[in-house]
Structure formats: structure tokens, C-alpha cells
C-alpha positions as CSV (number, residue, x, y, z in Angstrom):
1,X,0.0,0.0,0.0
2,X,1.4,3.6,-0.8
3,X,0.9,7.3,0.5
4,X,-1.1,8.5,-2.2
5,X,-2.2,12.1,-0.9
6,X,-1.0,13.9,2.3
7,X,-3.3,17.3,3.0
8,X,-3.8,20.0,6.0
9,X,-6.5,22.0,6.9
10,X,-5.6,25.1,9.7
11,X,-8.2,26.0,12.2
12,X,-8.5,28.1,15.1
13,X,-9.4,27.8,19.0
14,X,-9.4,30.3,22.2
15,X,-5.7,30.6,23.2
16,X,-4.5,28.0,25.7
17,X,-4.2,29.5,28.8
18,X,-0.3,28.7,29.3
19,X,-0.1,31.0,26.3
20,X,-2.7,33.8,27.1
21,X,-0.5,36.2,28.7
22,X,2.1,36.1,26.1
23,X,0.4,35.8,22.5
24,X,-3.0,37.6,21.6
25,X,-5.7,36.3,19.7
26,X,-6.5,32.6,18.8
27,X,-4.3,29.6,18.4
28,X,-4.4,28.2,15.1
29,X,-3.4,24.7,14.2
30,X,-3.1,22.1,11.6
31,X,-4.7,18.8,10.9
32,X,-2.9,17.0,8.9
33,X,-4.0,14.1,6.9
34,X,-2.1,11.2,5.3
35,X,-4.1,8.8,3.2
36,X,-3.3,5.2,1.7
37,X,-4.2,3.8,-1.8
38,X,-7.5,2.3,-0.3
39,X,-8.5,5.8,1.2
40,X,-7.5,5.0,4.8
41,X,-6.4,8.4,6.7
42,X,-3.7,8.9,9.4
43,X,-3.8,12.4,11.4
44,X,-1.6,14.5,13.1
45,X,-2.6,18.1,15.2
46,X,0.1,20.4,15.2
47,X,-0.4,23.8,17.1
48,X,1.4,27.1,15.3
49,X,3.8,28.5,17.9
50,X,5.2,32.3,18.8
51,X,1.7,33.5,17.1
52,X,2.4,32.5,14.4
53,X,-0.2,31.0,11.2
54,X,-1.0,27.6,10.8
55,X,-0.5,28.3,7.5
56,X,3.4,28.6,8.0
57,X,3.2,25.0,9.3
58,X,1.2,24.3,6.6
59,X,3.3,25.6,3.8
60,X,6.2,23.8,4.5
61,X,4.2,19.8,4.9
62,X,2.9,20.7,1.0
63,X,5.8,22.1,-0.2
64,X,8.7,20.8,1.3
65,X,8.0,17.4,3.0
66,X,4.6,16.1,0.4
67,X,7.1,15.4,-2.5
68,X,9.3,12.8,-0.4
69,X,6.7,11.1,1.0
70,X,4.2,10.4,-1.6
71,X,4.2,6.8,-3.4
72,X,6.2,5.9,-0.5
73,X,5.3,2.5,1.8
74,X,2.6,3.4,3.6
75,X,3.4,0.8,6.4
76,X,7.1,2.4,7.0
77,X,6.9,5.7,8.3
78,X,10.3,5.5,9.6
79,X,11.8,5.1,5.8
80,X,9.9,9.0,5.2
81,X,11.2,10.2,8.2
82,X,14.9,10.2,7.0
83,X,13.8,11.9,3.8
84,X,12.1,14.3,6.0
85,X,14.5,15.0,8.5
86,X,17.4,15.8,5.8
87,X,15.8,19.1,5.7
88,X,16.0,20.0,9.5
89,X,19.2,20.8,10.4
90,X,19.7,23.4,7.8
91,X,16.2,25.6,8.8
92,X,14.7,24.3,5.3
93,X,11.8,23.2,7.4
94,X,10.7,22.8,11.3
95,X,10.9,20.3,13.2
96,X,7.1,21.2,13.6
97,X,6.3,20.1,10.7
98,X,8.4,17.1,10.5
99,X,6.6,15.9,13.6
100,X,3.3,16.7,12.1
101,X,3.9,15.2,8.8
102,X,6.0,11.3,11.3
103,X,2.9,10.9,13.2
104,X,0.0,11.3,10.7
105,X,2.2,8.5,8.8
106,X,2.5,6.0,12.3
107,X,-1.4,6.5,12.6
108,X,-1.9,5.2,8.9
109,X,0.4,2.5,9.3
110,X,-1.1,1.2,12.3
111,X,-4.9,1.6,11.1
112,X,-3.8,0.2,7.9
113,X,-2.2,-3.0,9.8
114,X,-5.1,-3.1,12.6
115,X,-3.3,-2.4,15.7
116,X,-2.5,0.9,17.8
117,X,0.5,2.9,17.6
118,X,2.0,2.1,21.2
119,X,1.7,-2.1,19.7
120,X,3.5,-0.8,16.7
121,X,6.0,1.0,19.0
122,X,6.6,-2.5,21.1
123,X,3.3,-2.8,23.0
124,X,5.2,-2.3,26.6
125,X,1.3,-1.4,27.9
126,X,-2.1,0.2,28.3
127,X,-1.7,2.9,30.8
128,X,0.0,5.4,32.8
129,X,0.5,7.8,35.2
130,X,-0.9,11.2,34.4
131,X,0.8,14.2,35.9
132,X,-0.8,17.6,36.2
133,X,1.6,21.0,34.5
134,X,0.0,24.3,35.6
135,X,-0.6,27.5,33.8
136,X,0.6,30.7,34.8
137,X,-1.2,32.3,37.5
138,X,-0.6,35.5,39.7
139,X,-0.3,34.5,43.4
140,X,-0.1,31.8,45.5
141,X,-3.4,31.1,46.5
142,X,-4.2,30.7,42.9
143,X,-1.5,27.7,42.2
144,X,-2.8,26.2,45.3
145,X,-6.2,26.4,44.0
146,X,-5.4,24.9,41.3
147,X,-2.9,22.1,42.2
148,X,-5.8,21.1,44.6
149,X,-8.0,21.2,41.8
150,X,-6.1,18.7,40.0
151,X,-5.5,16.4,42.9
152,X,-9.2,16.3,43.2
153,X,-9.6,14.8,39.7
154,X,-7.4,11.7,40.6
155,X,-3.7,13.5,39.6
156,X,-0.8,12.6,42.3
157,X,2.1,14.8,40.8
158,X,1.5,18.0,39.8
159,X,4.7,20.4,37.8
160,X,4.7,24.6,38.5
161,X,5.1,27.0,35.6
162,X,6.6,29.7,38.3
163,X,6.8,33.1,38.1
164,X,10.6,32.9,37.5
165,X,11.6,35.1,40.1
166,X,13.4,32.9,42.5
167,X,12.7,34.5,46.2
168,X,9.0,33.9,44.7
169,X,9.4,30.5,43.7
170,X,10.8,29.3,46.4
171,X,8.3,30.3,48.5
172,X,5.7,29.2,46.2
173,X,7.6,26.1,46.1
174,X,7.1,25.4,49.8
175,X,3.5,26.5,50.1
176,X,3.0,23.9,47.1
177,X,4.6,21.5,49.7
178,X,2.8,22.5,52.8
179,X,-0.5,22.2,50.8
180,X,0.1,19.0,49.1
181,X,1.2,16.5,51.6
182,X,4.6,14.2,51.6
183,X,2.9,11.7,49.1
184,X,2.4,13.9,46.1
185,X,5.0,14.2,43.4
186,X,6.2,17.9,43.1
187,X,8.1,19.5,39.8
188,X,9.3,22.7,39.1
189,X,9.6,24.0,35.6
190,X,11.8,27.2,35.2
191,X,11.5,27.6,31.3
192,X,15.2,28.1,31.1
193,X,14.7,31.9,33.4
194,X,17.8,31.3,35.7
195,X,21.1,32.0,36.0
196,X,23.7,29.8,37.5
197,X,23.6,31.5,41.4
198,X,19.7,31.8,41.0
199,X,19.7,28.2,39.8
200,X,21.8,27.1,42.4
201,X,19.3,28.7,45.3
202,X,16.2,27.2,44.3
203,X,17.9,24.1,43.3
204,X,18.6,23.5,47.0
205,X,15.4,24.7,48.2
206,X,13.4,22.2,45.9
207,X,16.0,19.9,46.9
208,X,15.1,20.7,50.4
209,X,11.5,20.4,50.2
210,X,11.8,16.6,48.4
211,X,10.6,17.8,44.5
212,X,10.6,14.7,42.3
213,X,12.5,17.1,39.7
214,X,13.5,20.6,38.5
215,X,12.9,21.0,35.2
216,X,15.0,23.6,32.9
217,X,16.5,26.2,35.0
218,X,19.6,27.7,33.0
219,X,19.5,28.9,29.6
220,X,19.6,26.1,26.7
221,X,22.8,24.7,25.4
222,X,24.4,26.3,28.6
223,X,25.5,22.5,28.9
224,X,28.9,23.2,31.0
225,X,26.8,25.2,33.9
226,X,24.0,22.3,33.9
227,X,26.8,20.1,34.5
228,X,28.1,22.2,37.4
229,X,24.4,22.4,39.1
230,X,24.2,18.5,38.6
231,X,27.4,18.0,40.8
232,X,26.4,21.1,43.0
233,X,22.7,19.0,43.7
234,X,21.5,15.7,44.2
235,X,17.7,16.5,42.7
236,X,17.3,15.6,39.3
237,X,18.3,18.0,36.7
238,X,16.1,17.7,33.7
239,X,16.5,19.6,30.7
240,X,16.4,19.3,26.6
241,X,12.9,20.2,25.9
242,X,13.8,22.4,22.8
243,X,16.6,21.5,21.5
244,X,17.3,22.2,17.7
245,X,19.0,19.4,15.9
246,X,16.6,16.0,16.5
247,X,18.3,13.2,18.5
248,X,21.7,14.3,17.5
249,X,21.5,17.1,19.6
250,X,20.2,15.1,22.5
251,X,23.7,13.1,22.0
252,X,25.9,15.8,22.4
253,X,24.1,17.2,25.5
254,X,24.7,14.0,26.7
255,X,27.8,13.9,26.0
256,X,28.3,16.9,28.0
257,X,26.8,15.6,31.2
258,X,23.8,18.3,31.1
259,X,21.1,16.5,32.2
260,X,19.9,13.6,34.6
261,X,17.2,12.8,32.4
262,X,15.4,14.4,28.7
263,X,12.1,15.7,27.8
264,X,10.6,14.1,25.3
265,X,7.6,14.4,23.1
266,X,6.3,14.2,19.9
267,X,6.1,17.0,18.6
268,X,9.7,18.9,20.0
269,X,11.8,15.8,19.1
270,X,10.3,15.3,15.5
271,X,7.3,13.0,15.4
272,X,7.3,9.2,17.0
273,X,10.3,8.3,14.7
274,X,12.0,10.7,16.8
275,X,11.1,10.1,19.8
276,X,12.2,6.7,19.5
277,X,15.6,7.7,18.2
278,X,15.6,10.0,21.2
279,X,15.2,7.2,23.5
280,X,17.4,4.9,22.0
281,X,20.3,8.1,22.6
282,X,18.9,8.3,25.8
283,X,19.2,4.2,26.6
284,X,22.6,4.2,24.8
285,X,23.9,6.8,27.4
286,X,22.2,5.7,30.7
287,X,20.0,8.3,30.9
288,X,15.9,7.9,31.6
289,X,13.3,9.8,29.7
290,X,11.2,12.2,30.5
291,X,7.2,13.1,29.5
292,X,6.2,16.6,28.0
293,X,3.2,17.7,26.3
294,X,2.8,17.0,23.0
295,X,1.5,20.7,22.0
296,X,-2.4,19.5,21.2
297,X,-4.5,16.9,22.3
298,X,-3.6,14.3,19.2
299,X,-0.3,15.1,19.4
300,X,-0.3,14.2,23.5
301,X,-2.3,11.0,22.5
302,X,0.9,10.0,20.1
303,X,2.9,11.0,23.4
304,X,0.9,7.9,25.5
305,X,1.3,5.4,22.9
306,X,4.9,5.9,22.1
307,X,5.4,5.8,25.8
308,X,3.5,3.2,26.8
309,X,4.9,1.4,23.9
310,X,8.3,2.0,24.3
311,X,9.4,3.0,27.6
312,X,9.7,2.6,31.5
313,X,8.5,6.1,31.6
314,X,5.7,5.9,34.4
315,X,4.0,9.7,33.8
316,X,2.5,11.5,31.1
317,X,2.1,14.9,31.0
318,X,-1.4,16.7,31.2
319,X,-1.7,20.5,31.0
320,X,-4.4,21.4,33.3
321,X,-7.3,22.5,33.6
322,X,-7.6,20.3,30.9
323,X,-10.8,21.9,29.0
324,X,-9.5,24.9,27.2
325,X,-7.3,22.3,25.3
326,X,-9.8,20.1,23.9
327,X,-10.4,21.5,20.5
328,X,-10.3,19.1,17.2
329,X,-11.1,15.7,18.7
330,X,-14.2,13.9,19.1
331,X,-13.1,12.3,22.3
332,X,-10.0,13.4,24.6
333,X,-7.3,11.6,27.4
334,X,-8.9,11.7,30.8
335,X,-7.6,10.9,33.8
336,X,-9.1,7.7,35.8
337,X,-10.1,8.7,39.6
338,X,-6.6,6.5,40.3
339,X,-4.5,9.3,38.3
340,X,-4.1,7.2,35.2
341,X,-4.6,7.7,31.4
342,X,-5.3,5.0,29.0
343,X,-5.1,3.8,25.6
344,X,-7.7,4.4,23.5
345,X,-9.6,0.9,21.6
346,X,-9.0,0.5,18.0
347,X,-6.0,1.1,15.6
348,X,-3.8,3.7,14.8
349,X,-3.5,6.7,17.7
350,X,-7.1,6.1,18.6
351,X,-8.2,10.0,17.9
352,X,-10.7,11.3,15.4
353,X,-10.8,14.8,13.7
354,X,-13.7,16.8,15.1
355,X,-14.8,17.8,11.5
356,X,-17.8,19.8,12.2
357,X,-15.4,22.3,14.8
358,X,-12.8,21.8,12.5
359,X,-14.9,23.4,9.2
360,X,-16.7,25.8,11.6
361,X,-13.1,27.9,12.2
362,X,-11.1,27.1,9.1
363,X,-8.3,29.5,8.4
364,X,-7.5,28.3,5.2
């Protein structure tokens, strides 16, 4: 069976609210659609970043990646993805749309063979631990609020986006603590706001205050001062969300000694062909890794069955609240009352298009 057509269609939603305070407007995305010679369809969701246009996603899957994958074998995604990812280290295209473009073609595959992704990706299992991610909010009492809020829905680790100021996020740090109990799993995310000193600080207080992880807290590529906070702390130091240059990238971090373990999803690390080469960098070095969102609910669904597929990794990340991401599907992830999300029934990733939202905000 070959690829015979690969299309997109961009469409719009409110702005998620880990974006509100930064970008205006809506936040557009891009459904993109990979069909077989018999007219079976794989999909992939990817969400236009910095504010920008679907459109600019769009663009480069039609023009760039469509020719060299078209006519290809439908049931080897992995064979595209090296045509596709030629084109990434130069700029020619994003790693945006690469991802877009890899997972569309691992859904098709696997609906085409009759079994789900995470089978496809070695079948490890069905389920996971979910972990809550905040948004940004403007006191304390309101990321108390909302952890609660999520522990309330079954969650039992919830991750802080601070307000990267760290005499405030330590303190909101411990009342996280004081509020949750010893038996919750507490992360800190610092978006890469620190410096070394700062990092150091909070590092120790987290450290202090028995936080699963700290996520991110120097500048990206600063590979020499992670290394120094690693051997200055004994929490892990988790980093690599971003980085340009695929799984080689991942390698040379690596190399470096910058991290204790790597985020990885979908959509950052070029599609589930990615992620899997990401892993196997991360295995070949000793190094665990680690769950971040996928960027939109399909793409987060890819996320759990390349995970549960493929890895030891026990939680999935889940931006909360959970609602104002849910645009596109017919049916979303939700987490059991035990904190757990599971595979959806049937082949491929399990997720179909919402057409009717979909046509109702077109931007295309």
C-alpha cells in the first residue's frame, strides 16, 4: 500500500491559557491528513507556535515534506522520516512540521495493519500515570487552588510553571509543599529563566522540600553550567525540551553531562520516529526519559502510545485544567479517579478529527 495524498487544513481555538499572557488572539493549528491507496487516513494536530499561522506549518508539509513522501510504503513511516528530517538541520523546514507530517504516517500505518500505535512502538502497555503542568497564575493562592483542583480529579504529581523570580518561587515552592502533603509528586519547571547562582538557590530549596524534579532552570545549550548544578545538587536536573537538531542534539548534550534525564515528546523531538531515536540516545547513554506535552491533544495521544509502547517512563504529562485544550477531537485523554490515562480501543493513535469544529473555524 502507498501514500497517495498527504493534505492539511488550519483552524483556530481560544488561546490555551499557558499561552494567554504572552500571545493575543486565537491559536491556530493544523490537521494533517495522510491517506493510503484504499482511502484510509492517518492524522496528526500540530499547534502554530510564537503566534504565528498555521498556515506557515502548513506551507512547509505541502511544499517541502509532500514530495518525499508520496508513493512511499505506507506501512514504513520511519523510511519518510529520513527523507524528511534531511531538511531539518539546515532551517529548510521545522521540526514542527516534520513531527506533524511522522505521526500522521504512524497513525496510517497502524490503522492500515489493525493495531494501535503504542503495539506498533513494542506494546510495553495500556496505561500510565498522568501528571498535572499548571498554567501561569498571579499568586499563591491561585496555584494552590489549582494544584488542589487537579489532585481532586485523581492526579498525584503535579509540575509549577513559576513566576521565574526565585525569592518567589521558592516560596511558592514550599507553600506547594505544605499544601500537598509528603505523598504527592512535586516538579518545578523554570523555562530556562535562571542563572547559574539563581539556579543554584532554588535548586537547594526544591531539593530541600523533596521535589521529584527541577525542570530547565539555566538557559539552553548552557551545557557546562548544567553540568556544574548537577554535581552542586542531588535532585534531578532535567532539561532538553527544545533543543534544535533532532536526537543528534540530544547526544551531544549528553555527552556533555547536562542532564539527569530528557524531555521528550512528539512534537519537539520530530514525530514518533523521533522520539524513538531520542530514547534509543537516551538508553545508549544511561540516561531515563522524560514526558512533555505534546503541544495539542492528538499530538499528546501520540505522546501515551509511544510511551507506553516504548518506555519505563511511568508519567505522562497533562496541561491542566484540561478543557481549554480540547479542541479538534471527538473524544479526549482523561484521567481515571486512580491518576491514570489509557489507551484508547481500535488502531492507529485512537483519535478522530472533530470535522464539524474543524470546518466551523477554518483558516485556510
Amino acid at each position: 500500500m502507498k501514500i497517495r495524498a498527504i493534505r492539511t487544513v488550519g483552524f483556530a481555538q481560544p488561546m490555551i491559557p499557558i499561552h494567554a499572557g504572552h500571545f493575543p488572539g486565537e491559536l491556530e493549528l493544523l490537521l494533517v491528513v495522510a491517506q493510503a491507496d484504499d482511502g484510509t487516513e492517518g492524522y496528526a494536530l500540530a499547534r502554530a507556535h510564537g503566534g504565528q499561522s498555521a498556515a506557515v506549518i502548513g506551507n512547509q508539509v505541502m511544499a517541502s515534506l509532500r514530495p518525499r513522501v508520496l508513493g512511499r510504503d505506507a506501512s514504513d513511516p520511519q523510511g519518510a522520516w529520513q527523507a524528511m528530517a534531511a531538511l531539518e538541520p539546515a532551517g529548510y523546514v521545522s521540526v514542527f512540521a516534520i513531527s506533524a507530517v511522522d505521526v500522521a504516517l504512524w497513525d496510517l500505518a497502524a490503522r492500515l495493519e489493525g493495531v494501535t500505535v503504542a503495539q506498533r512502538c513494542g506494546g510495553r502497555r495500556q496505561a500510565m500515570r498522568a501528571y498535572a503542568s499548571s498554567s501561569h497564575h498571579d499568586s499563591l493562592d491561585a496555584y494552590v487552588a489549582d494544584m488542589r483542583a487537579a489532585l481532586a480529579l485523581g492526579f498525584t504529581a503535579y509540575k509549577v510553571h513559576p513566576f521565574y523570580d526565585p525569592a518567589r518561587d521558592i516560596a511558592l515552592a514550599g507553600a506547594l509543599r505544605a499544601a500537598a502533603g509528603p505523598a504527592v509528586r512535586l516538579m518545578l519547571d523554570a523555562a530556562k529563566r535562571y542563572g547559574p547562582s539563581d539556579a543554584l538557590r532554588v535548586g537547594e530549596a526544591l531539593q530541600a522540600l523533596d521535589y521529584h524534579w527541577y525542570e530547565e532552570p539555566l538557559p539552553q545549550q548552557d551545557w557546562a553550567d548544567y553540568r556544574r548544578l548537577r554535581d552542586a545538587l542531588e535532585i534531578p536536573v532535567i532539561g532538553g525540551e527544545t533543543l534544535p537538531g533532532l536526537h543528534g542534539a540530544t547526544a551531544n548534550a549528553l555527552d556533555a553531562g547536562a542532564f539527569d534525564a530528557v524531555l521528550c515528546d512528539v512534537y519537539w523531538k520530530g514525530g514518533i520516529t523521533g522520539c524513538l531515536k531520542t530514547m534509543a540516545v537516551c538508553d545508549a547513554h544511561g540516561v531515563p526519559v522524560a514526558s512533555h506535552h505534546g503541544a495539542s491533544a492528538l499530538m499528546n495521544l501520540a505522546n501515551l502510545h509511544v510511551l507506553c509502547g516504548a518506555s519505563d517512563v511511568d508519567m505522562l504529562e497533562v496541561l491542566v485544567p484540561q478543557l481549554p485544550y480540547h479542541y479538534g477531537l471527538r473524544e479526549y485523554l482523561r484521567v481515571d479517579a486512580d491518576g491514570m490515562v489509557r489507551l484508547p480501543a481500535g488502531p492507529g493513535l485512537g483519535g478522530e478529527p472533530d470535522w464539524a469544529y474543524i470546518e466551523a473555524h477554518r483558516t485556510d
